[in-house]
N, C-alpha and C positions, 0 to 999 in steps of 0.2 A: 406612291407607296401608301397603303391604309395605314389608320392612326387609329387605335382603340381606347376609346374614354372609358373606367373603369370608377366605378364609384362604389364603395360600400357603407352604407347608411346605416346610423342607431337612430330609427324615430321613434319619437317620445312624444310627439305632437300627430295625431294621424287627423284630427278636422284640419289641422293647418298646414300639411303634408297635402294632403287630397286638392288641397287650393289651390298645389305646386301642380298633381298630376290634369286638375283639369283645364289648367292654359298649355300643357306641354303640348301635345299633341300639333296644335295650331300653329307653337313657334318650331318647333322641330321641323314639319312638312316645306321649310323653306331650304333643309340645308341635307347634303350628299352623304345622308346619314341613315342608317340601319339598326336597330334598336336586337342585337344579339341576343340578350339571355337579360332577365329578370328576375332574381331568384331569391327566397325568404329559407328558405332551410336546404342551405349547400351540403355535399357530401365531405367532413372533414375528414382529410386524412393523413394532417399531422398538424400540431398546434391549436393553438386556441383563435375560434371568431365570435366577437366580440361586438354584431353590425346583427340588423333586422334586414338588411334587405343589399343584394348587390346587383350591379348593373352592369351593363355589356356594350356598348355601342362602336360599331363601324364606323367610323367614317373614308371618304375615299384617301385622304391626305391630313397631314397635319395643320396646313392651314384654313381648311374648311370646318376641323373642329374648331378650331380656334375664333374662326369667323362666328360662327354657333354660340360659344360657349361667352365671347364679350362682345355680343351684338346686344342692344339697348334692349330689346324684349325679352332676351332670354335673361339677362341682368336681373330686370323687373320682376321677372318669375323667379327667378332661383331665393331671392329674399323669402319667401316664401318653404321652402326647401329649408335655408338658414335657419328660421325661425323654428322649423320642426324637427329637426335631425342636426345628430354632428356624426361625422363621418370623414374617412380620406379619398383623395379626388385624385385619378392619374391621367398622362397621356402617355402612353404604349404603341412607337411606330413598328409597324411589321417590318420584321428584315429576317424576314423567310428566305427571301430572293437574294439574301447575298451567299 
């Protein structure tokens, strides 16, 4: 069953953001992951957002994001992320199929 990471980000740091986006790429191509939607000015249409930037990612299952998101490299990158943005982080498993 896919598992969808969902992050939506307020960065306030973009040199120390940019440090996050340029080791992602490297650590991501290890894991069974698909990078969905990236988006800086959503369409709202009801309530308030309060984030510079949201994110979308597939993955095949819950424990591959999982393997992804507390693997030691991606840990060491995300600090970087930390340092630049606060934001909330979800895992959303697909249950289409029930």
């Amino acid at each position: 069953m896919s598992c969808y990471f969902i992050a939506q980000l307020l960065i306030y740091d973009e040199d120390e953001y940019k440090k996050y986006l340029n080791g992602f790429d490297s650590v991501f191509e290890k894991y069974e992951g698909k990078v969905i939607a990236v988006e800086e000015n959503p369409i709202i249409l009801e309530g308030d957002w309060d984030y510079s930037r949201l994110v979308i990612i597939r993955f095949s299952n819950e424990n591959e994001a999982r393997r992804w998101y507390h693997s030691s490299e991606y840990q060491s990158l995300l600090q970087h992320r930390l340092n630049a943005s606060k934001g909330t982080v979800l895992l959303i498993n697909d249950r289409s199929d029930l």
